[in-house]
LUMMAR-897725 format. One record per residue (C-alpha): x, y, z; residue number from 0; residue in three letters. Coordinates in Angstrom, 1 decimal, always signed. Example, Ala and Ser with C-alpha at 12.3 -4.5 7.8 and 13.67 -1.06 7.14 Angstrom:
<pts>
+--------+--------+--------+-----+---------+
|   east |  north |     up | num | residuo |
+--------+--------+--------+-----+---------+
|  +12.3 |   -4.5 |   +7.8 |   0 |     ALA |
|  +13.7 |   -1.1 |   +7.1 |   1 |     SER |
+--------+--------+--------+-----+---------+
</pts>
This chain:
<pts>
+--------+--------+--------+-----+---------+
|   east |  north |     up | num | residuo |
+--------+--------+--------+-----+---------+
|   -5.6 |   +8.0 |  -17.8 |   0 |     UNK |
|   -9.2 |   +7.3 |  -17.5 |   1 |     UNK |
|   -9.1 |   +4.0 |  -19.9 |   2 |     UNK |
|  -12.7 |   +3.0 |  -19.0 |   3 |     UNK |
|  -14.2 |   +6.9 |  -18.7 |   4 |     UNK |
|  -12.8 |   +7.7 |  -21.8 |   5 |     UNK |
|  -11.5 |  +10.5 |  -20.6 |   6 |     UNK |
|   -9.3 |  +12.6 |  -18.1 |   7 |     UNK |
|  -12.0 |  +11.9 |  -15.2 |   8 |     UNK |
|   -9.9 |  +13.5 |  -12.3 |   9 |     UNK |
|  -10.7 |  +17.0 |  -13.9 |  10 |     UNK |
|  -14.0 |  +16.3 |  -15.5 |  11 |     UNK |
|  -16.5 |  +18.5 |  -14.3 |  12 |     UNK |
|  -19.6 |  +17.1 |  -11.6 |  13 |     UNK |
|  -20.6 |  +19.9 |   -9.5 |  14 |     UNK |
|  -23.3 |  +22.4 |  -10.0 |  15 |     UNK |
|  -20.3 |  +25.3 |  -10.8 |  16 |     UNK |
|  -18.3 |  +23.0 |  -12.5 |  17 |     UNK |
|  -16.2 |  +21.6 |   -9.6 |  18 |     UNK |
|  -14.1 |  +18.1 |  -10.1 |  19 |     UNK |
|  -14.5 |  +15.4 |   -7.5 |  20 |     UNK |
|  -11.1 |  +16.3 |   -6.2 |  21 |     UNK |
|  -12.1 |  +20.1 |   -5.6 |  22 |     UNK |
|  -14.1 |  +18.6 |   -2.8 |  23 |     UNK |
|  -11.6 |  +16.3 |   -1.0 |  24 |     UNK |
|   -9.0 |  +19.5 |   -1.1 |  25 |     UNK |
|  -10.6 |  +22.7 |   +0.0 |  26 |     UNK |
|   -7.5 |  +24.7 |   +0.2 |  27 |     UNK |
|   -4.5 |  +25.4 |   -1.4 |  28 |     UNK |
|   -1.5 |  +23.4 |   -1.7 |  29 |     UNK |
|   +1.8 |  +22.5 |   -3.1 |  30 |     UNK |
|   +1.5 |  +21.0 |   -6.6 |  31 |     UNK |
|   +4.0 |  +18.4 |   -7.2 |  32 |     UNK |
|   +4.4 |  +16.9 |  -10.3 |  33 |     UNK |
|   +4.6 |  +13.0 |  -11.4 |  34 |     UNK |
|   +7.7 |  +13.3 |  -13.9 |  35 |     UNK |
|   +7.5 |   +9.9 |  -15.3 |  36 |     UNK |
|  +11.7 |  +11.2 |  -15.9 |  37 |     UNK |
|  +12.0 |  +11.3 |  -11.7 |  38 |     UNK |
|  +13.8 |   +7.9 |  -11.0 |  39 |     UNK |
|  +17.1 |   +7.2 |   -9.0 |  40 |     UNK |
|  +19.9 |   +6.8 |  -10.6 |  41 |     UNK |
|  +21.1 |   +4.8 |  -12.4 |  42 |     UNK |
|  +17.5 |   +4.2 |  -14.3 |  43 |     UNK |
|  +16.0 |   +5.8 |  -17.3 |  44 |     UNK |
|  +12.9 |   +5.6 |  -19.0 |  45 |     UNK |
|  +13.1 |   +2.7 |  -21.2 |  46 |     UNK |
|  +12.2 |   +3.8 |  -24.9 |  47 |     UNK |
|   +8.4 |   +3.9 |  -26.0 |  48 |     UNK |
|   +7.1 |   +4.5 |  -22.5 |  49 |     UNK |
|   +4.4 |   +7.3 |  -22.2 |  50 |     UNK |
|   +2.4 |   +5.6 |  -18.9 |  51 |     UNK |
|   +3.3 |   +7.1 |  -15.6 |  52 |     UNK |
|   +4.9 |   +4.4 |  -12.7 |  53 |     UNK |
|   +1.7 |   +4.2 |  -10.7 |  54 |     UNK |
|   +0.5 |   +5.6 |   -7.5 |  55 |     UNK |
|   +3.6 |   +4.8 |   -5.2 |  56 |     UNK |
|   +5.9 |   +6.8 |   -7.8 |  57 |     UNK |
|   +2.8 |   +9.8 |   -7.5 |  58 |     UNK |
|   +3.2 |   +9.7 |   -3.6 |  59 |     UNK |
|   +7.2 |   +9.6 |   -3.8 |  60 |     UNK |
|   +6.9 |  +13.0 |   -5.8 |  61 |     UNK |
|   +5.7 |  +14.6 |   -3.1 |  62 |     UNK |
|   +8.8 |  +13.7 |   -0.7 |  63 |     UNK |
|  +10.1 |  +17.4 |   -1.1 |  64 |     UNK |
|   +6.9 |  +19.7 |   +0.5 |  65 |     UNK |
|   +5.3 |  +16.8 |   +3.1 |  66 |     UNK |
|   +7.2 |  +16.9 |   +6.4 |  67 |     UNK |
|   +4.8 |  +15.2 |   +8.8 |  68 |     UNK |
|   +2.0 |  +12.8 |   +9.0 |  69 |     UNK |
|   -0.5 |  +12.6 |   +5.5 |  70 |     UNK |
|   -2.9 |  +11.2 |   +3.9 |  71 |     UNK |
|   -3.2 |   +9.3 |   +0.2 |  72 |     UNK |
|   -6.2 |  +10.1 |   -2.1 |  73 |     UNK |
|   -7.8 |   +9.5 |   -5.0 |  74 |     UNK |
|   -8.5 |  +12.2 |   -7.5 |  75 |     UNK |
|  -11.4 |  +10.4 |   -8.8 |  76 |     UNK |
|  -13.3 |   +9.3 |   -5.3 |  77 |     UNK |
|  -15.6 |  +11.4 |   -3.6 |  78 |     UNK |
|  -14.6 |   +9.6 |   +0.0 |  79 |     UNK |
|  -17.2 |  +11.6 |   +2.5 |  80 |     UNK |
|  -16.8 |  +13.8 |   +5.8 |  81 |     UNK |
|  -16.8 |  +10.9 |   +8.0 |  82 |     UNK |
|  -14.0 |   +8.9 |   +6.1 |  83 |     UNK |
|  -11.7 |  +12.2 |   +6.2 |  84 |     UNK |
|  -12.3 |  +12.6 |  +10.1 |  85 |     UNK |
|  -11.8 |   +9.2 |  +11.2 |  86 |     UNK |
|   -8.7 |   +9.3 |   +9.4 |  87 |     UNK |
|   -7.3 |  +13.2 |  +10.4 |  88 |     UNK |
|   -8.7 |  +11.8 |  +14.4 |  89 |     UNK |
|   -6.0 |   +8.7 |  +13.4 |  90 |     UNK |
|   -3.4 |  +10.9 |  +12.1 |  91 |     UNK |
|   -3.3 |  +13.7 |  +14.7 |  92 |     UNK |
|   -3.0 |  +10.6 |  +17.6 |  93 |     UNK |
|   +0.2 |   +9.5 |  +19.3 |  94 |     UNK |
|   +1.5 |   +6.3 |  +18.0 |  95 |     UNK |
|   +2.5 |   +3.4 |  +20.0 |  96 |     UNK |
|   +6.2 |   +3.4 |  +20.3 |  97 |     UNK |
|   +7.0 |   -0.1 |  +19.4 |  98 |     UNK |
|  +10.1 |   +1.2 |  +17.0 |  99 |     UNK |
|   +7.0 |   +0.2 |  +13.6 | 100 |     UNK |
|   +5.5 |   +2.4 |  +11.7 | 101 |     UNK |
|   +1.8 |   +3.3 |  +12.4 | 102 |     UNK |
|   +0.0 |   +3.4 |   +8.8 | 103 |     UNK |
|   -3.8 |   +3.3 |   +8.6 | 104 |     UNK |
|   -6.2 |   +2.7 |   +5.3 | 105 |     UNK |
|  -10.0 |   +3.4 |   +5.2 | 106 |     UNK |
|  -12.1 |   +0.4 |   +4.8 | 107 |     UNK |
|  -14.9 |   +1.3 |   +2.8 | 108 |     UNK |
|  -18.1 |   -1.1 |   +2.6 | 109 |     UNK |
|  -17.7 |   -2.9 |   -1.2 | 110 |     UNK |
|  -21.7 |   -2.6 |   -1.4 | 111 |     UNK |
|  -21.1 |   +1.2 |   -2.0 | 112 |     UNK |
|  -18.5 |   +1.3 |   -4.3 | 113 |     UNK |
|  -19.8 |   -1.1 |   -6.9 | 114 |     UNK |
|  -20.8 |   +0.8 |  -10.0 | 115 |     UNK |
|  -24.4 |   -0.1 |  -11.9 | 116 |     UNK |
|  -22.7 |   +0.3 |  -15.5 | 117 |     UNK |
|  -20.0 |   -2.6 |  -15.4 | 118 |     UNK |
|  -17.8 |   -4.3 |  -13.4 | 119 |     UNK |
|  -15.0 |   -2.2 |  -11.1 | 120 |     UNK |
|  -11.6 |   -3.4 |   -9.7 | 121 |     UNK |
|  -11.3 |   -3.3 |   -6.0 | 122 |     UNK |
|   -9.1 |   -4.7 |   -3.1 | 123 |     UNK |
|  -10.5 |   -6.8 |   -0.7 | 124 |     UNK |
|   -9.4 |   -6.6 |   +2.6 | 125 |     UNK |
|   -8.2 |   -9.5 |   +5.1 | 126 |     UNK |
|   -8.7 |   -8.2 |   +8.6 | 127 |     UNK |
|   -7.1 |   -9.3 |  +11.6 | 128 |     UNK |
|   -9.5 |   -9.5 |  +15.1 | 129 |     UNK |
|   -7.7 |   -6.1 |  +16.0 | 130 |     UNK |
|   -8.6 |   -4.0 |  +13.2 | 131 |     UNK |
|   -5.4 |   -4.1 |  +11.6 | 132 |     UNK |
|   -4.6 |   -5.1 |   +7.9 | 133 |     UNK |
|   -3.4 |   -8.9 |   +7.0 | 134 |     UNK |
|   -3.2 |   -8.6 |   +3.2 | 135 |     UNK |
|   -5.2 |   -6.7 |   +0.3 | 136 |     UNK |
|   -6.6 |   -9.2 |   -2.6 | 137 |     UNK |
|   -6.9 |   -7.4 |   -6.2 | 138 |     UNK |
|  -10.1 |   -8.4 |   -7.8 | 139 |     UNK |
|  -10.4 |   -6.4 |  -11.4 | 140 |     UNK |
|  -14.6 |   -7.8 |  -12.5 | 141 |     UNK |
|  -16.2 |   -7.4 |   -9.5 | 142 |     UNK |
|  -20.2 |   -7.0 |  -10.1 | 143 |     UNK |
|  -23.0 |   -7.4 |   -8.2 | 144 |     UNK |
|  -25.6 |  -10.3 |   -8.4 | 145 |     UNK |
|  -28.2 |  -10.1 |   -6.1 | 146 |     UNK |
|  -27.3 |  -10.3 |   -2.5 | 147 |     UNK |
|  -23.6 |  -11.1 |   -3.5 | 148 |     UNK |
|  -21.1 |   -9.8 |   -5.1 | 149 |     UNK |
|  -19.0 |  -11.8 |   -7.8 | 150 |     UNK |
|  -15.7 |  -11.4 |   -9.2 | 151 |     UNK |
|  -15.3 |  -12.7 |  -12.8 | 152 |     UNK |
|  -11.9 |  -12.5 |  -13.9 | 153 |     UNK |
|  -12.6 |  -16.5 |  -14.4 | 154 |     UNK |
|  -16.1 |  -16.1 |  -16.5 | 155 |     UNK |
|  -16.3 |  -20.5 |  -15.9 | 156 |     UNK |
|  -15.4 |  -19.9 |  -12.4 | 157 |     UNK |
|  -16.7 |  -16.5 |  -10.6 | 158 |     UNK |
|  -15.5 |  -15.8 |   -7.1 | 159 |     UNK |
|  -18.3 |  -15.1 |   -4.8 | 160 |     UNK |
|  -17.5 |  -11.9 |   -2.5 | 161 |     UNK |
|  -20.1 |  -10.9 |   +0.7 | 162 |     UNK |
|  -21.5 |   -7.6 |   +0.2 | 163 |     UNK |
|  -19.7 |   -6.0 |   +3.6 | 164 |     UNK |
|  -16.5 |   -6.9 |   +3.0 | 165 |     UNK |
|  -14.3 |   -3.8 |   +3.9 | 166 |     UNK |
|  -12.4 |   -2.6 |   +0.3 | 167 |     UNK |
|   -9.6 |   -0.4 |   +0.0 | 168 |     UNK |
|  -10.2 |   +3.0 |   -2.3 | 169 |     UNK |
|   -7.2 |   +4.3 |   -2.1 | 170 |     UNK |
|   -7.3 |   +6.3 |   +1.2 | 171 |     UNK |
|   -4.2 |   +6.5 |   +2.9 | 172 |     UNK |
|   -2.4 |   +7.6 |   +6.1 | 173 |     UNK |
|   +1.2 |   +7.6 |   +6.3 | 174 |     UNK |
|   +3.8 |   +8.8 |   +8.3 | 175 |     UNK |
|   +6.5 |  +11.2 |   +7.2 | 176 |     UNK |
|   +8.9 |   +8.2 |   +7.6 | 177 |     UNK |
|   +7.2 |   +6.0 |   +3.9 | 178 |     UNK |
|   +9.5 |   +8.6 |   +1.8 | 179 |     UNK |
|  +12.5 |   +7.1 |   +2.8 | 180 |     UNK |
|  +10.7 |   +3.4 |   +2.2 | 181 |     UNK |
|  +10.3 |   +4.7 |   -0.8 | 182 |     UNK |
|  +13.5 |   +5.7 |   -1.4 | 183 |     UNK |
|  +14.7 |   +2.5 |   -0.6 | 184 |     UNK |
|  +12.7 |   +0.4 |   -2.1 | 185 |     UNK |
|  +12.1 |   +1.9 |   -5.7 | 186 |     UNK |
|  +15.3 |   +0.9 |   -6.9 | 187 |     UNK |
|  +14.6 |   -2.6 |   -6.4 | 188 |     UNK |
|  +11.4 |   -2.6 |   -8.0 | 189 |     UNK |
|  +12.8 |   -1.0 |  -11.0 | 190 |     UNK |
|  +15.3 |   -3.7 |  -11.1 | 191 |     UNK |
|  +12.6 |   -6.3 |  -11.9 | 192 |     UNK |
|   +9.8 |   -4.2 |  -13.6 | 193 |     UNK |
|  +11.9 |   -1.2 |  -14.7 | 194 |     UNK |
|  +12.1 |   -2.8 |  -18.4 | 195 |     UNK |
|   +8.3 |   -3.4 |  -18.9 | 196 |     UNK |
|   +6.4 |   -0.5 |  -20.6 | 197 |     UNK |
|   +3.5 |   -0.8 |  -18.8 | 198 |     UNK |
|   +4.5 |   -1.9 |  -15.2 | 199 |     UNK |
|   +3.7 |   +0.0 |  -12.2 | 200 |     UNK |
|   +4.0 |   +0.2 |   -8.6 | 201 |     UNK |
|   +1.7 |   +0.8 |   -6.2 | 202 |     UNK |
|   +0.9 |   +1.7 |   -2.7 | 203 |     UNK |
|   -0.3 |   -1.1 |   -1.8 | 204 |     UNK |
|   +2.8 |   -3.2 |   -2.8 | 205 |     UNK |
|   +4.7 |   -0.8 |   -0.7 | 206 |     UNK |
|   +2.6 |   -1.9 |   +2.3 | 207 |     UNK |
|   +1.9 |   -5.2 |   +1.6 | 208 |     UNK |
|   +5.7 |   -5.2 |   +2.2 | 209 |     UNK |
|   +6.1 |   -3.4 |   +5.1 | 210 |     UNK |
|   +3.5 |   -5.5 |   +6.6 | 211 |     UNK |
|   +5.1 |   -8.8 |   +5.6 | 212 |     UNK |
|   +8.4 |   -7.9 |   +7.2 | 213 |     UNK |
|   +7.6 |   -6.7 |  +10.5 | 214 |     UNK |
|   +8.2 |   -3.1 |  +10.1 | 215 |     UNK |
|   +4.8 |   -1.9 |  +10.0 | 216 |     UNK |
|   +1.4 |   -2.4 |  +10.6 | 217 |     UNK |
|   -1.8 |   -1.0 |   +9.2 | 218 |     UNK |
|   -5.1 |   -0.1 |  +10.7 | 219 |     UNK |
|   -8.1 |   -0.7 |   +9.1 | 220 |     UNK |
|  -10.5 |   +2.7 |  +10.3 | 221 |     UNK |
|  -13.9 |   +1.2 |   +8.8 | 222 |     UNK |
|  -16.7 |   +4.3 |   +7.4 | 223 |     UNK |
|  -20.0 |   +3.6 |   +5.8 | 224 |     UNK |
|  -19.9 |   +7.4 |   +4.1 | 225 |     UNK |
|  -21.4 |   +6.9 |   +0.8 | 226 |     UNK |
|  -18.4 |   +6.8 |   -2.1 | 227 |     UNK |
|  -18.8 |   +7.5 |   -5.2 | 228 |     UNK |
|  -16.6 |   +8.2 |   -8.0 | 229 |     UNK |
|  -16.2 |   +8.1 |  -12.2 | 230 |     UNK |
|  -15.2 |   +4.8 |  -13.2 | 231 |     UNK |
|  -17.4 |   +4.6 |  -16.4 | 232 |     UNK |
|  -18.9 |   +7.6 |  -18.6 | 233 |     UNK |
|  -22.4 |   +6.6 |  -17.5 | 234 |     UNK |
|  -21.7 |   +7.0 |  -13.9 | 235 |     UNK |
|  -20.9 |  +11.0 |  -14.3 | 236 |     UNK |
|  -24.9 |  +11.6 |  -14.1 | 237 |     UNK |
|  -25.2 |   +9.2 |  -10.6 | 238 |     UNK |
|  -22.4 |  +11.3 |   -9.0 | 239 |     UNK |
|  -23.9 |  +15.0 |  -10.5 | 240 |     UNK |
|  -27.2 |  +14.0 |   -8.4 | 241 |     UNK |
|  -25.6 |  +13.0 |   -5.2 | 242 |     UNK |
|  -23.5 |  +16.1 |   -5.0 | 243 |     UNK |
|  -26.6 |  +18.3 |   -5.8 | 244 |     UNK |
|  -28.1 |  +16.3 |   -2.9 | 245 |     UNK |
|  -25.6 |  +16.9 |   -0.5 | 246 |     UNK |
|  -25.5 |  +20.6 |   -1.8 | 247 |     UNK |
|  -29.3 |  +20.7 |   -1.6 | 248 |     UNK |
|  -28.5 |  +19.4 |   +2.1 | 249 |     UNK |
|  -26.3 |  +22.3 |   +3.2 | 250 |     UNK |
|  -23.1 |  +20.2 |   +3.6 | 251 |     UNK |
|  -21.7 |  +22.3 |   +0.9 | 252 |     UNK |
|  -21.7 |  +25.6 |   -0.6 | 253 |     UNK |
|  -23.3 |  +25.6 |   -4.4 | 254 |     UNK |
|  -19.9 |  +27.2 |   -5.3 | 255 |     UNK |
|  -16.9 |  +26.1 |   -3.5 | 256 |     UNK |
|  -14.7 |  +28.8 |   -4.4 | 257 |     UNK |
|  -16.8 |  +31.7 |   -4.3 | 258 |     UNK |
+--------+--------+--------+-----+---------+
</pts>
């Protein structure tokens, strides 16, 4: 709901003929699916007074009737770069190991290139196993950069120092067909706990985090240095203008990408 931006940032236009970030992760055409904040499984209901949507594990679930094979997560608000979507498409169009787990993957973006220069931005940290593959995600909401460091300062007393290359995750997902039916399952039982709250929500990575912990899935973490940028604060929309008119400038777009 673009608390920070001030706005509705995922449809705010940044291109040079008025293009949204998303307009240049999605080229063409697709199902539209809607996040009903009403779609829950029986025997829930939307408790009274809630307006906020259940988070980005409900918005992926709403899509359970139009995706029938492998896909991939985004945000609408991250400008992710070529090489992030072909090293994850090259993951997603592979055959999987047949170890009876499912094969999910996450882009591991470099944290030095998502920080923003007009405040401090919320990220997850990866923890990376020798073989590439996801341990855990840590949430850090203040993370800022000082110097050669990075700091997170959700303890102003006690900051916690964070190395510039640590691999963060922005949201960018590959999934199976098989997660709906995780999700499914496992929605209910969220509800159960946080179902009452008006402002809870559940996300992806909660989802994973899970399936990770019990031995029914691992993750790979497929690492990019393409340079992300997105719309976190107001002052950031100019920043993100220039670099598309750069890579515009630089032929890897068309001026208008609907024309």
């Amino acid at each position: 709901m673009g608390s920070r931006y001030g706005g509705l940032k995922q449809v705010d236009p940044v291109g040079p003929s008025g293009e949204a970030i998303l307009d240049y992760s999605v080229f063409d055409a697709v199902d539209y699916c809607y996040q009903d904040i009403a779609d829950l499984p029986a025997p829930y209901t939307v408790p009274a007074g809630r307006t906020k949507p259940w988070g980005t594990a409900h918005a992926t679930r709403a899509a359970r009737s139009v995706v029938d094979g492998p896909f991939a997560v985004i945000n609408a608000d991250d400008f992710y770069g070529r090489d992030a979507f072909a090293k994850l498409a090259a993951f997603l169009s592979s055959e999987p190991a047949s170890d009876g787990k499912m094969h999910l993957a996450m882009v591991g973006f470099r944290l030095d290139l998502t920080l923003s220069e007009n405040g401090s931005v919320a990220r997850g940290i990866c923890d990376i196993a020798p073989d590439g593959k996801l341990r855990g995600v840590t949430e850090m909401t203040k993370l800022v950069k000082v110097g050669d460091i990075a700091e997170n300062r959700e303890d102003e007393a006690n900051p916690v120092k964070v190395p510039l290359d640590s691999r963060v995750s922005m949201n960018f997902w590959g999934f199976p067909a098989g997660l709906f039916a995780e999700l499914e399952e496992r929605f209910p039982k969220w509800l159960a706990v946080n179902g009452s709250k008006e402002k809870s929500e559940w996300y992806i990575p909660f989802v994973v985090d899970e399936l990770v912990r019990e031995g029914k899935a691992d993750c790979c973490v497929l690492p990019t240095d393409s340079s992300w940028f997105g719309v976190t604060y107001r002052d950031d929309k100019p920043r993100v203008m220039e670099s598309i008119r750069a890579l515009v400038d630089a032929g890897e777009y068309p001026s208008n990408l609907f024309a």
